[in-house]
Backbone as a chain_set.jsonl record, in Angstrom:
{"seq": "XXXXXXXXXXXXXXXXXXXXXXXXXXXXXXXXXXXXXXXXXXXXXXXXXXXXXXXXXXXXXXXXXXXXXXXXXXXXX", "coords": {"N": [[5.599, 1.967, -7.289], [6.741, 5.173, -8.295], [6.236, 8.442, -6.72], [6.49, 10.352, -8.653], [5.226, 9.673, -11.024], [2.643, 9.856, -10.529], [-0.306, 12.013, -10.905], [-1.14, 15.489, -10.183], [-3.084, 15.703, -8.587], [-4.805, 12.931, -6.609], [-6.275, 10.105, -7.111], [-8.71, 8.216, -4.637], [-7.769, 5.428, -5.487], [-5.433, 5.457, -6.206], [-4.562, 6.849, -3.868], [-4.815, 4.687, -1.981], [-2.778, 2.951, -3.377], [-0.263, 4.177, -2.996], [-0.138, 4.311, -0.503], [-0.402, 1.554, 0.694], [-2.506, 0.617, 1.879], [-6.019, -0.583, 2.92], [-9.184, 0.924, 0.679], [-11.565, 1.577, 2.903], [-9.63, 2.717, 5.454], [-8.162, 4.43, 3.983], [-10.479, 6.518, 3.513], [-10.814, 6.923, 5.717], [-8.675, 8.292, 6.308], [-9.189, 9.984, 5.413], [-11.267, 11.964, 6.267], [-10.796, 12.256, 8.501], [-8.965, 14.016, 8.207], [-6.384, 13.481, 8.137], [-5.011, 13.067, 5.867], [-4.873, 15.908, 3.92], [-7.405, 17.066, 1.663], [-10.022, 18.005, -0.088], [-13.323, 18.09, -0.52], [-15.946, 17.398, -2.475], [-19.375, 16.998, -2.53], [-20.02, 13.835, -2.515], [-17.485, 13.115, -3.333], [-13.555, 13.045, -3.096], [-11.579, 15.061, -3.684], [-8.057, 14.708, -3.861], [-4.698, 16.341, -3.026], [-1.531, 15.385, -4.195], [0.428, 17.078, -3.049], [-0.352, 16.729, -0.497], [-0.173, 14.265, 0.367], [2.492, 14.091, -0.104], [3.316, 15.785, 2.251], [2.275, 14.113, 4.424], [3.663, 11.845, 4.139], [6.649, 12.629, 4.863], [6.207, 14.173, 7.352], [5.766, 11.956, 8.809], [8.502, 9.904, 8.117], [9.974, 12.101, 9.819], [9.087, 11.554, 12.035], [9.987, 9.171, 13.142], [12.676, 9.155, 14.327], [11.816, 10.155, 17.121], [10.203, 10.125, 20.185], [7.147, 8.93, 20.992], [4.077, 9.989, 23.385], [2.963, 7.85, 25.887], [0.273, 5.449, 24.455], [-0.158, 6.251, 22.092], [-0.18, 5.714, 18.859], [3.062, 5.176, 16.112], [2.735, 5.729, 12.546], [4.082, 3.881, 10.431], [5.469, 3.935, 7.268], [6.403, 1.521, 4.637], [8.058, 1.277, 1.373]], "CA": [[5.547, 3.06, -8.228], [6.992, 6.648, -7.844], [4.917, 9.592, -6.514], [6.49, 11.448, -9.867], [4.428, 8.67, -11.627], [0.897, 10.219, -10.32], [-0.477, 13.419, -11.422], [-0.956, 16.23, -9.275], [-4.455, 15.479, -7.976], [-4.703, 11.626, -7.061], [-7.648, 9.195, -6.909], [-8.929, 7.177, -3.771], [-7.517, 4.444, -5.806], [-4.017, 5.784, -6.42], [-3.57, 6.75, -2.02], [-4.267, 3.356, -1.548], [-1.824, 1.945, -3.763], [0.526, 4.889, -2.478], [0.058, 4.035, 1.071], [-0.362, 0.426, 0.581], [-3.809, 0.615, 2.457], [-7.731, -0.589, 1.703], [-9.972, 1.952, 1.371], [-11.814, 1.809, 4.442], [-8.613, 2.784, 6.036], [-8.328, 5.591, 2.589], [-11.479, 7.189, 3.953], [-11.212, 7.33, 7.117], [-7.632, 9.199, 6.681], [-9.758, 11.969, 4.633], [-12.308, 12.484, 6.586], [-10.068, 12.726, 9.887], [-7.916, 15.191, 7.74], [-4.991, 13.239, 8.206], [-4.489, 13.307, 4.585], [-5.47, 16.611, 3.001], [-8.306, 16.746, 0.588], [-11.146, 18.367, -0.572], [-14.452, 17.313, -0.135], [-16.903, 18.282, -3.308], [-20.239, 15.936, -2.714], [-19.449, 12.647, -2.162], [-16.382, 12.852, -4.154], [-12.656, 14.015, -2.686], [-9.629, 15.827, -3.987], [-6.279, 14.326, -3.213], [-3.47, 16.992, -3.785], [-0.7, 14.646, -4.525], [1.462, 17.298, -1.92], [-0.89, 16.375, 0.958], [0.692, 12.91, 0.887], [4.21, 14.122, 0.308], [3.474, 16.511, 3.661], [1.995, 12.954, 5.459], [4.834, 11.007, 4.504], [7.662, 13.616, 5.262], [6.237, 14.015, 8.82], [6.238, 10.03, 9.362], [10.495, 9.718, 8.614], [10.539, 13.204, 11.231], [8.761, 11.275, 13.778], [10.525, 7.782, 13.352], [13.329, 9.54, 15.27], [11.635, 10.785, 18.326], [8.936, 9.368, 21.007], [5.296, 9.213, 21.275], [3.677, 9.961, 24.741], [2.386, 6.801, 26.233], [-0.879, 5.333, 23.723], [0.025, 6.71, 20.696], [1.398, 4.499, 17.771], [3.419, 5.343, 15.226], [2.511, 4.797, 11.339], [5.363, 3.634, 9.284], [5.268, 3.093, 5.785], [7.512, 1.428, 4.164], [7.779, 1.696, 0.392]], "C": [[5.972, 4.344, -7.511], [6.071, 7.269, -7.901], [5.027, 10.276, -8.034], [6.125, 10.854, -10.768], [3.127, 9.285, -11.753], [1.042, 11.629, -10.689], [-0.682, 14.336, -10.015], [-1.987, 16.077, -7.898], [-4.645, 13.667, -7.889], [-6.201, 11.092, -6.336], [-7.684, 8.409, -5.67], [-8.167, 6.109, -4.038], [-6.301, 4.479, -5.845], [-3.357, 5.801, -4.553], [-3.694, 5.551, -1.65], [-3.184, 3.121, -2.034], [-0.503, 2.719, -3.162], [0.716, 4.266, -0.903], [0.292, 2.345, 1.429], [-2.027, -0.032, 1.595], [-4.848, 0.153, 1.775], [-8.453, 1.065, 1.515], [-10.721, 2.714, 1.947], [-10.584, 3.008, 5.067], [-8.134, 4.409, 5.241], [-8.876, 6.454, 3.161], [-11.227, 7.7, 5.165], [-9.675, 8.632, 7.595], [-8.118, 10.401, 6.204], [-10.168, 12.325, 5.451], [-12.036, 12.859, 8.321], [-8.96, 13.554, 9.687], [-6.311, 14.974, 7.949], [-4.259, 13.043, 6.718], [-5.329, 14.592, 4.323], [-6.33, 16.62, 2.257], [-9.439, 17.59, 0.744], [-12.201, 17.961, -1.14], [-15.82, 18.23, -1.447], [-18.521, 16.974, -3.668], [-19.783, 14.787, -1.815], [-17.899, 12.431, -2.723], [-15.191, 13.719, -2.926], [-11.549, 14.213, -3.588], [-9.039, 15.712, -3.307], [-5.632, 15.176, -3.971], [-2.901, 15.736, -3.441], [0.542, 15.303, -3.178], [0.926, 16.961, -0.721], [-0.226, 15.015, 1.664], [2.053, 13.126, 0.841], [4.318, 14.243, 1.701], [3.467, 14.907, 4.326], [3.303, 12.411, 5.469], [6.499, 11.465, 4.986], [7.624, 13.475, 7.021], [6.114, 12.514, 9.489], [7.79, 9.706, 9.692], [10.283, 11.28, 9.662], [9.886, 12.355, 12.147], [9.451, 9.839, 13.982], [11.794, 8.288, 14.518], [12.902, 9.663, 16.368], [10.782, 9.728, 18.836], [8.14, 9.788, 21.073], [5.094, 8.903, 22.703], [2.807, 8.35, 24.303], [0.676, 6.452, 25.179], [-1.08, 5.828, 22.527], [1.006, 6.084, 19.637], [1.913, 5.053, 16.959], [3.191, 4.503, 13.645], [3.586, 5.108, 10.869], [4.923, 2.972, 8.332], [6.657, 2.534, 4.693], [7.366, 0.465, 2.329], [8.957, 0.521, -0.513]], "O": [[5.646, 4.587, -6.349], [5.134, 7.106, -8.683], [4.025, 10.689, -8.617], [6.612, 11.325, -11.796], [2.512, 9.303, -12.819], [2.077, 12.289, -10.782], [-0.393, 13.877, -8.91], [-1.772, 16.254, -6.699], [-4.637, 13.049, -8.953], [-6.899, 11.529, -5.421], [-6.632, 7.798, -5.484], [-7.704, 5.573, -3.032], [-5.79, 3.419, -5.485], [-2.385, 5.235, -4.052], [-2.782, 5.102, -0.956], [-2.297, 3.015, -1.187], [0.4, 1.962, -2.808], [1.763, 3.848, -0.409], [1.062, 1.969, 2.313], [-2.328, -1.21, 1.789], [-4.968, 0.228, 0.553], [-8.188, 2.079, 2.162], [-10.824, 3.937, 1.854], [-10.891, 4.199, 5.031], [-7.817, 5.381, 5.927], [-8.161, 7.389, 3.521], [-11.448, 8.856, 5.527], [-9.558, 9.408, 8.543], [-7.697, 11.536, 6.431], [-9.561, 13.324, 5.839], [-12.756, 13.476, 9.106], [-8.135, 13.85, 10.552], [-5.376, 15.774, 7.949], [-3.044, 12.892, 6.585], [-6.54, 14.444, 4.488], [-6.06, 15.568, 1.678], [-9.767, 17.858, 1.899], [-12.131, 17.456, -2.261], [-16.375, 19.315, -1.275], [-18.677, 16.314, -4.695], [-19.304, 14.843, -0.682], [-17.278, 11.426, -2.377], [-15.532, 14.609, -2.147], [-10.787, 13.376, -4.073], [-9.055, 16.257, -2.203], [-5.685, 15.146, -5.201], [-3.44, 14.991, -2.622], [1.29, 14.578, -2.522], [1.717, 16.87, 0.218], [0.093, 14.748, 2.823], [2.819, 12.51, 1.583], [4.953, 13.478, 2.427], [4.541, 14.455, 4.722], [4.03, 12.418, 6.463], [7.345, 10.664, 5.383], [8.463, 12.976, 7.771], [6.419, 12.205, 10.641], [8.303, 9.405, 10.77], [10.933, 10.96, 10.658], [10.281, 12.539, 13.298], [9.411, 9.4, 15.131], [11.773, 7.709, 15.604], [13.745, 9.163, 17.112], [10.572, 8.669, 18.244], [8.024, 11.005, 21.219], [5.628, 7.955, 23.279], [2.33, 7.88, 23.27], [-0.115, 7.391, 25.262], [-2.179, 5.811, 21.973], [2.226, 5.967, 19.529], [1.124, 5.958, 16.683], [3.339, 3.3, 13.428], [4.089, 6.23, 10.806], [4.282, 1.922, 8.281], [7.583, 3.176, 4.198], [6.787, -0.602, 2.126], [9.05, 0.564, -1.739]]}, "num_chains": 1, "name": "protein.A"}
């Protein structure tokens, strides 16, 4: 599915299917701020641009190198 499919704000349930991830894996990208979001309770807000930004800077780093111990995530769609 296309991102211009989802609304602006997307559900736990939607970055999985976006990322192709569980969401263990979901969570743990919020709450280490590697996805964007806003935290109200137990509940979070996904902007929908927080994952454009993520996946934008993924193709810029497929080009270059990571210092020694650092992996690269690729998603491929």
């Amino acid at each position: 599915m296309k991102l211009e499919n989802y609304g602006d704000v997307l559900t736990i349930d939607e970055l999985c299917e976006i990322l192709h991830i569980g969401k263990l894996k979901a969570y743990e990208l919020l709450k280490t701020k590697v996805v964007k979001s806003l935290r109200i309770g137990k509940k979070f807000i996904i902007p929908k641009m927080g994952v454009v930004e993520l996946l934008d800077s993924i193709a810029h780093q497929t080009n270059t190198e990571l210092p020694e111990g650092e992996r690269k995530i690729v998603i491929i769609q």
